[in-house]
N, CA and C of each residue as an Amber inpcrd file, in Angstrom:
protein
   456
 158.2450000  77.6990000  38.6070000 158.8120000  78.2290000  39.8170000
 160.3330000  78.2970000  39.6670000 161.2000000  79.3380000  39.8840000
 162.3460000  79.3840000  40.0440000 163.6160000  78.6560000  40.6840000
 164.3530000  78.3130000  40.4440000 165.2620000  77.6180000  41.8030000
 165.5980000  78.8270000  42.3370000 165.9030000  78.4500000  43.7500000
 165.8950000  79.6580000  44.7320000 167.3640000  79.3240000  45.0680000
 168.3840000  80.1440000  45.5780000 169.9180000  80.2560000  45.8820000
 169.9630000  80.8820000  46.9600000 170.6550000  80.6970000  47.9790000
 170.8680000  81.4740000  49.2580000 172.3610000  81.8520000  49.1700000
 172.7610000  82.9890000  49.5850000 173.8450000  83.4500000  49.7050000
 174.2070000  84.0970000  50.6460000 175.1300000  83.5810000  51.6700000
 175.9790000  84.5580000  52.5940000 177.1390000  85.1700000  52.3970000
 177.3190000  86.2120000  52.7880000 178.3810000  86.6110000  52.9020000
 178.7100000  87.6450000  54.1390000 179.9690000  88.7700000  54.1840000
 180.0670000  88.6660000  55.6950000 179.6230000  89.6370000  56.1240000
 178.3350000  90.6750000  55.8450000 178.0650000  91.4670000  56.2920000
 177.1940000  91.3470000  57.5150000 176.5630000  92.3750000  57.6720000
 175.4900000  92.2540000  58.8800000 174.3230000  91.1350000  58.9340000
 174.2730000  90.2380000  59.6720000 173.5080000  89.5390000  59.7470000
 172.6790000  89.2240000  61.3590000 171.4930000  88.9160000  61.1650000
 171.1020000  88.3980000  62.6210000 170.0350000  87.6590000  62.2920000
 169.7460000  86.9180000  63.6490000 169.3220000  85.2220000  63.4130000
 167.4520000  85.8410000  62.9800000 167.3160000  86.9110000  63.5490000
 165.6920000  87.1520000  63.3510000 165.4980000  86.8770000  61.4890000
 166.3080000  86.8870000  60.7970000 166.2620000  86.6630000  59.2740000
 166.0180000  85.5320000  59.2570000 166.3570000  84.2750000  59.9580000
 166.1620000  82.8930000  59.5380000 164.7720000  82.8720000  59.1100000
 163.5770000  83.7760000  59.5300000 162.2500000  83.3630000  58.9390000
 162.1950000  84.1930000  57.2180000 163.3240000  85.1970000  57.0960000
 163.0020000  85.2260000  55.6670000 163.6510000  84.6140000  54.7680000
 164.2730000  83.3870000  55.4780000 164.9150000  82.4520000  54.1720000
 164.0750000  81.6160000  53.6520000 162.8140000  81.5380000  54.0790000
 162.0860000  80.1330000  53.7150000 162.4320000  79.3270000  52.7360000
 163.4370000  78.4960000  53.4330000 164.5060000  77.5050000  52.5400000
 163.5930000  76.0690000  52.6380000 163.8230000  75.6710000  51.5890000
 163.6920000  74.3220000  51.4370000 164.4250000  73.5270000  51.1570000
 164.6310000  72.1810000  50.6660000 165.8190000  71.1110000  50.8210000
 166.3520000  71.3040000  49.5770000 165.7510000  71.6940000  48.0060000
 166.3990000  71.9970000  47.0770000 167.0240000  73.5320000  46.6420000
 166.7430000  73.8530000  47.8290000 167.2030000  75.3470000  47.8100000
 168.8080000  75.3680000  47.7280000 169.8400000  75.8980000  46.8310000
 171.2090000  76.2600000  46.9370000 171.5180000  76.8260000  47.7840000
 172.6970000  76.3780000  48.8410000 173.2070000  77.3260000  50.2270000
 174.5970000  77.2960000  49.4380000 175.2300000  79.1750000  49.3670000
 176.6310000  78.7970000  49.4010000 177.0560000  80.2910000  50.2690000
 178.2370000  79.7670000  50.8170000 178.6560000  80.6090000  52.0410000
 179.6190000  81.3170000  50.8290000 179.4780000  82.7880000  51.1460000
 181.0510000  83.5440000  50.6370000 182.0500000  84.1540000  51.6440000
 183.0440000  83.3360000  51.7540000 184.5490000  83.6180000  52.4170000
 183.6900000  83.5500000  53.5880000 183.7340000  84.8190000  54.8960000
 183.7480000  84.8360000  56.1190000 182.4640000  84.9410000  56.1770000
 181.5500000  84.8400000  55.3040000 179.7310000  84.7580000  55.7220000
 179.3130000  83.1940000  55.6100000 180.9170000  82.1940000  55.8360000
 180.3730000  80.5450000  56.6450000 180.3480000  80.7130000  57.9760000
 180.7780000  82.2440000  58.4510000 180.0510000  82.5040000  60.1460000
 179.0660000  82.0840000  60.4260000 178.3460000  83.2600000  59.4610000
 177.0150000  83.3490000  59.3510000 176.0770000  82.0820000  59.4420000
 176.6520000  81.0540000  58.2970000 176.1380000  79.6120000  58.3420000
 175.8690000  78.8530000  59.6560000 177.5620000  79.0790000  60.0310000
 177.6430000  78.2540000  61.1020000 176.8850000  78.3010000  62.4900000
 177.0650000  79.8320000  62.4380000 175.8050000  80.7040000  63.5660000
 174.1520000  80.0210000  63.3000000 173.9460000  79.9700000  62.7680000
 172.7480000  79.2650000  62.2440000 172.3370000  78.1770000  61.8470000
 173.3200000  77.4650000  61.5030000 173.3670000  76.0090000  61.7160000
 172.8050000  75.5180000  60.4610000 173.4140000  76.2260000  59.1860000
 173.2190000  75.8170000  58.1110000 174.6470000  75.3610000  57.5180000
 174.4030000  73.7190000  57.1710000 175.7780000  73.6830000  56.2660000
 175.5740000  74.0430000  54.6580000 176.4070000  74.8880000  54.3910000
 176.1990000  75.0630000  52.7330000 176.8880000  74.3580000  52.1770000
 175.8930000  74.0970000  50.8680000 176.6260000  73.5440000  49.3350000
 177.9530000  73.8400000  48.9040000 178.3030000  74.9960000  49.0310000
 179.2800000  75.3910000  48.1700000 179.7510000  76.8890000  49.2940000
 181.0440000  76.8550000  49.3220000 182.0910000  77.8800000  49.8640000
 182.7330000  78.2490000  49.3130000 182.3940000  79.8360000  48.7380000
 183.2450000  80.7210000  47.8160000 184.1290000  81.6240000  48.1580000
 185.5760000  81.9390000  47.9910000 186.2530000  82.6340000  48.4440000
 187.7370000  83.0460000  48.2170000 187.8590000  84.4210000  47.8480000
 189.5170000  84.4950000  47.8410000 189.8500000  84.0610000  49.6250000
 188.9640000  84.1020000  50.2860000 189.2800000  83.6850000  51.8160000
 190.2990000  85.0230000  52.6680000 190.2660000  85.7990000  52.0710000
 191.0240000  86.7780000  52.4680000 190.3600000  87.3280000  53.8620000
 189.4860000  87.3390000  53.8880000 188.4330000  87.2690000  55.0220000
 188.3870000  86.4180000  56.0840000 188.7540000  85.1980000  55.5970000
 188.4490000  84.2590000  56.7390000 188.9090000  84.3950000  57.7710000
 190.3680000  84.4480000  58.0040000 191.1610000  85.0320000  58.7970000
 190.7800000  85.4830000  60.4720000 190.0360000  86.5360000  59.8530000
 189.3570000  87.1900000  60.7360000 188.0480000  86.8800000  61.6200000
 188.3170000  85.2290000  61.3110000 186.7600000  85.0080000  62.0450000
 187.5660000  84.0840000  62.8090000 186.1620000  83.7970000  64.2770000
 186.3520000  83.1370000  65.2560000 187.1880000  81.7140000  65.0690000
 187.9520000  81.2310000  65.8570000 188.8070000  79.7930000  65.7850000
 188.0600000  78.8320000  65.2180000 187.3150000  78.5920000  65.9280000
 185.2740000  77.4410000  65.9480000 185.2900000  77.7470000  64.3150000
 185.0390000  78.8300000  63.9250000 184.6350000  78.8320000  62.5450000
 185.7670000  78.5350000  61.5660000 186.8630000  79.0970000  62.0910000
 187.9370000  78.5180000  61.1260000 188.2400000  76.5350000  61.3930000
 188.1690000  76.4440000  62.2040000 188.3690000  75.1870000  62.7250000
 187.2700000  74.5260000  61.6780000 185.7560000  74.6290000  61.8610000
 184.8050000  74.2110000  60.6950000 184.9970000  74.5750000  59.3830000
 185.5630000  75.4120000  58.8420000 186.1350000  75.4060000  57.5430000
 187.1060000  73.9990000  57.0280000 188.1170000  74.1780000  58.1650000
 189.2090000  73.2350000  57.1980000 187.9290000  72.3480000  57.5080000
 187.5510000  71.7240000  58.2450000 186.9180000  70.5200000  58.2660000
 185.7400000  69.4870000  56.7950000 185.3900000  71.4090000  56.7500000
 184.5800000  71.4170000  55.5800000 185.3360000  70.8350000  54.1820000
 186.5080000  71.4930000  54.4090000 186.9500000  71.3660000  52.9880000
 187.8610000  70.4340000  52.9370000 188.1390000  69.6590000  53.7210000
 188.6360000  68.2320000  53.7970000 187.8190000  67.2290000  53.6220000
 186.9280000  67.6870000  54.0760000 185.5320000  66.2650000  53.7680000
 184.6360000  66.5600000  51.8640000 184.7220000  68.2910000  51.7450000
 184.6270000  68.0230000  50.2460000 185.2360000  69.0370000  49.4100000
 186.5860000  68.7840000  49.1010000 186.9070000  69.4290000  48.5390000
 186.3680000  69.7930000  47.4470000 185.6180000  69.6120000  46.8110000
 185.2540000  69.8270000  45.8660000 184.2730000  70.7630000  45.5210000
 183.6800000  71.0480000  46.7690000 182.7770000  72.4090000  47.3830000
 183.2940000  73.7250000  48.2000000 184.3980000  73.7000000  47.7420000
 184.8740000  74.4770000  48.1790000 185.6270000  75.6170000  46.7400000
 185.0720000  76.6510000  46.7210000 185.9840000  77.3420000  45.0190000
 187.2960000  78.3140000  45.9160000 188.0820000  77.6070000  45.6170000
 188.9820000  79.2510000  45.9640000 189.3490000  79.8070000  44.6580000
 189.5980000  81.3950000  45.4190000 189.1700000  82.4070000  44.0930000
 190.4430000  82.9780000  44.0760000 191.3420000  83.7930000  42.9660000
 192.6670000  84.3330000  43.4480000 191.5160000  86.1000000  44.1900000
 192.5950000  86.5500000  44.7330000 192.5810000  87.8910000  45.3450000
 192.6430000  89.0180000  44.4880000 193.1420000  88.4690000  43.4320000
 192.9110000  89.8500000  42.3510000 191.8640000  88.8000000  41.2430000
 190.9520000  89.7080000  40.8330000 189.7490000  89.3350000  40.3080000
 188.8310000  90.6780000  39.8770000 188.6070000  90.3370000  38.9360000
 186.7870000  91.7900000  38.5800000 186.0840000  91.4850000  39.1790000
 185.5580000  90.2740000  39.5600000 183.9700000  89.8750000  40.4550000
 184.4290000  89.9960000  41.9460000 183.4000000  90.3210000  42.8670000
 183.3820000  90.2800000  44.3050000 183.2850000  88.8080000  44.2800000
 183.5650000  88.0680000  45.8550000 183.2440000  86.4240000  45.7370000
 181.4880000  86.4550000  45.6830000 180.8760000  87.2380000  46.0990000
 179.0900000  87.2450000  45.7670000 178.7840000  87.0960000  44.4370000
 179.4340000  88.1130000  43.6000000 178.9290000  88.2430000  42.4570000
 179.6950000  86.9610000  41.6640000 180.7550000  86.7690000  42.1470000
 181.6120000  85.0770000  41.6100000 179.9100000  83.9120000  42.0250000
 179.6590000  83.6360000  42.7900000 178.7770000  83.0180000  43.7120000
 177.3630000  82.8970000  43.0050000 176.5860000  84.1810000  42.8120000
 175.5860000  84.5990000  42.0420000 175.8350000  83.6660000  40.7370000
 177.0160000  84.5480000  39.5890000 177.1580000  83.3660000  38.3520000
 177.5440000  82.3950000  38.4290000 177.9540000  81.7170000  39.7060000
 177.9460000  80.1710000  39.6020000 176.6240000  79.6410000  39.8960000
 176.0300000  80.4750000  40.1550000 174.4440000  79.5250000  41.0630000
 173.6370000  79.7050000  39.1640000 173.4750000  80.6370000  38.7270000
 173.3400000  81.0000000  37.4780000 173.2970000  79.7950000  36.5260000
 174.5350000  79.7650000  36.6030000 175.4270000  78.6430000  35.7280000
 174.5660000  76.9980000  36.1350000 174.3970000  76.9390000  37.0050000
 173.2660000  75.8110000  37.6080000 172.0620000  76.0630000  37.4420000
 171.3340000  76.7150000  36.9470000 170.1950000  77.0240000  36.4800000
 168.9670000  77.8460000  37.7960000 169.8120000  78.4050000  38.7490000
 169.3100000  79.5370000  40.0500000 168.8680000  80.7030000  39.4540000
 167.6110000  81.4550000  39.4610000 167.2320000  82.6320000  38.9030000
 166.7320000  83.3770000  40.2520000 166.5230000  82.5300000  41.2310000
 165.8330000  83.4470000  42.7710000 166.8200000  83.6800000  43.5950000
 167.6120000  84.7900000  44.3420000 168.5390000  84.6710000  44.9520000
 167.7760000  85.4770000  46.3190000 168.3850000  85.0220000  47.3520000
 168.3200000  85.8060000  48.5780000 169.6370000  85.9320000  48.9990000
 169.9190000  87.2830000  49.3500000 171.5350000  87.5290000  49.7240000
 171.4360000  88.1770000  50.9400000 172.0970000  87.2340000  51.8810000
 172.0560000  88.0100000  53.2350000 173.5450000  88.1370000  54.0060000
 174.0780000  89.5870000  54.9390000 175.1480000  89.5140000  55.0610000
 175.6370000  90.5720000  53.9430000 174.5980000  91.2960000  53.2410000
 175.2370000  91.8770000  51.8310000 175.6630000  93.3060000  52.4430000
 174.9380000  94.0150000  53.6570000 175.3250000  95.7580000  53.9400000
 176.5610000  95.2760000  55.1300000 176.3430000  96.7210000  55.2800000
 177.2930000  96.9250000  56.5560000 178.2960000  96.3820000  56.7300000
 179.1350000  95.7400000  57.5580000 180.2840000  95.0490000  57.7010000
 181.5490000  96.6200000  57.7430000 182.7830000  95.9080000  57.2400000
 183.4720000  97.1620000  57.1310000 184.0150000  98.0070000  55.8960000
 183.0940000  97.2860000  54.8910000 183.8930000  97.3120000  53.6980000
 182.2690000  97.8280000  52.5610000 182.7150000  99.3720000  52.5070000
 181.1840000 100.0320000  51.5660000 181.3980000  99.4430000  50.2910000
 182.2340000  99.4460000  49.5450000 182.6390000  98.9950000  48.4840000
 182.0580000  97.3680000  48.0050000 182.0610000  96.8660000  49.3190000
 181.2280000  95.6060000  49.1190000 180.0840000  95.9770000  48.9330000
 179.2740000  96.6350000  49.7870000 177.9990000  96.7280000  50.2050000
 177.4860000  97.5140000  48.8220000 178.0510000  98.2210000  47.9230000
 177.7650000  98.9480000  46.8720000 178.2530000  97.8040000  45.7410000
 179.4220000  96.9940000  45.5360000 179.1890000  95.6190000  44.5140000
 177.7400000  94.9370000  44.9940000 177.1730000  94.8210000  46.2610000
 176.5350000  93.7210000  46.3830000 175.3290000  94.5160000  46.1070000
 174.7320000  95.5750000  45.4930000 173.7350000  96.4710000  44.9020000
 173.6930000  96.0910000  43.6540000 174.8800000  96.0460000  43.3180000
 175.1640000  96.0070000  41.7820000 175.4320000  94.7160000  41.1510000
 174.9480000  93.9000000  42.0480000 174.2540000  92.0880000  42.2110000
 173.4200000  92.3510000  41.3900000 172.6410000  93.1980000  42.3120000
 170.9070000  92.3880000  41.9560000 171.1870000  93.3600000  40.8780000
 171.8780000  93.9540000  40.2220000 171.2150000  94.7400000  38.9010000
 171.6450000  93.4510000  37.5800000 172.6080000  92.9860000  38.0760000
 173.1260000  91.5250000  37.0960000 172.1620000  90.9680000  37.1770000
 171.6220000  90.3830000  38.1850000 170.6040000  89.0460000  38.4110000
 168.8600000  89.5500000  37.7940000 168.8930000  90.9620000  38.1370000
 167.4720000  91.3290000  37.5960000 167.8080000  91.0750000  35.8410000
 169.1720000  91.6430000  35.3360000 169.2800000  91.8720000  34.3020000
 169.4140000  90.7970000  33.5880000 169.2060000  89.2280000  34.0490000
 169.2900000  88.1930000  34.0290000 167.8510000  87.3440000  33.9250000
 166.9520000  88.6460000  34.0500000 165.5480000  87.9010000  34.3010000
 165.4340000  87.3350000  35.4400000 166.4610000  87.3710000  36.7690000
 166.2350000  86.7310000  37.8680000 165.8360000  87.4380000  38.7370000
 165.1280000  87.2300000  40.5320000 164.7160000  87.8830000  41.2190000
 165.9470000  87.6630000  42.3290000 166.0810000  88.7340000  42.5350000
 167.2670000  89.0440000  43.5050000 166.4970000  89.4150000  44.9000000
 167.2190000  89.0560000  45.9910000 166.5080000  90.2510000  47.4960000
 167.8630000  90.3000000  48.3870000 168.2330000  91.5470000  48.8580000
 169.5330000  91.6580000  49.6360000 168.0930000  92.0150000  51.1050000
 168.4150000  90.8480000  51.7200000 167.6320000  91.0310000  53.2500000
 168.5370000  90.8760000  54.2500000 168.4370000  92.4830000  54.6480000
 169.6730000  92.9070000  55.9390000 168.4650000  93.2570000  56.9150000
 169.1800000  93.3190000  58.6030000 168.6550000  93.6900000  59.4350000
 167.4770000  94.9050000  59.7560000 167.9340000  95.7910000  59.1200000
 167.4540000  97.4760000  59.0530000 166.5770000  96.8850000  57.7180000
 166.8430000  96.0270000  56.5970000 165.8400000  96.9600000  55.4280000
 166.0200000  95.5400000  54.4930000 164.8360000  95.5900000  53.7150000
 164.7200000  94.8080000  52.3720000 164.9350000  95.1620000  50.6920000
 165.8400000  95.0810000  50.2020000 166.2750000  95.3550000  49.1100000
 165.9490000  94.4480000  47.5590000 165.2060000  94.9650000  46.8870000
 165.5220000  94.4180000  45.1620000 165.0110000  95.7250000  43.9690000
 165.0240000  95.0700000  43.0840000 165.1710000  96.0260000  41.6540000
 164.1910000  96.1170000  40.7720000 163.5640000  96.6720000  40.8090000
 162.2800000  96.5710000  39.8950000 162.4470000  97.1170000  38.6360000
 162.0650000  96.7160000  37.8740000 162.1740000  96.5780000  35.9400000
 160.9710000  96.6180000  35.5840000 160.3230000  97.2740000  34.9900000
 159.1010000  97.4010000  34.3540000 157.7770000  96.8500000  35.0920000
 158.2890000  97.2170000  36.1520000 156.9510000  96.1900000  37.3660000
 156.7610000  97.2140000  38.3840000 155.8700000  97.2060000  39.0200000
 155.2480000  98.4370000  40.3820000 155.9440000  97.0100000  41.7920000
């Protein structure tokens, strides 16, 4: 069986998804930049918070307020990323979960938002992670997304 990885980040999200995370306790949670909304909305604390944070900014007080909190109690779960970079913080996120031995990812938060350019890196996720032998799923509101490779 795979280890399974959860990933937020800050796109469209809504709570009716909590039934397609079927998370369990060894499951990887890591928030990217402003999708620890998302967490917080839901009342998941994650493992690990990835982020040039350039994003954060822009989220509610409550959530910024739970950030520093977060990352005072562990710094050490917390990656900041510089702002100029080749990887999106997802695809940073993805090869760190990787790097821990994660081959199942669920990425939610990956469309919409305001930024297509994300939403088209975070496509070009799951073509890394398939290409990785791993199973990827971008599960947004409207639609379910992964990559099929030599499989129906």
């Amino acid at each position: 069986m795979m280890k399974k990885c959860l990933i937020f980040s800050a796109g469209d999200f809504s709570h009716a998804q909590m039934e397609q995370m079927e998370r369990t306790k060894d499951d990887l949670v890591i928030a990217c930049d402003a999708g620890f909304a998302h967490c917080i909305c839901a009342g998941i604390t994650p493992d690990y918070i990835i982020g040039d944070f350039d994003s954060m900014k822009e989220t509610a007080l409550v959530v910024q307020e739970a950030f520093r909190s977060f990352r005072n109690r562990h710094p050490d779960r917390v990656l900041s990323l510089s702002v100029r970079k080749d990887d999106t913080d997802t695809m940073f996120a993805v090869k760190f979960a990787m790097q821990k031995g994660y081959q199942e990812f669920r990425l939610f938060g990956m469309l919409g938002g305001r930024r297509f350019d994300h939403a088209l890196a975070n496509l070009q996720t799951l073509l890394l992670i398939r290409h990785h032998n791993g199973k990827g799923t971008i599960l947004d509101p409207s639609c379910t997304i992964q990559i099929a490779k030599n499989e129906t």
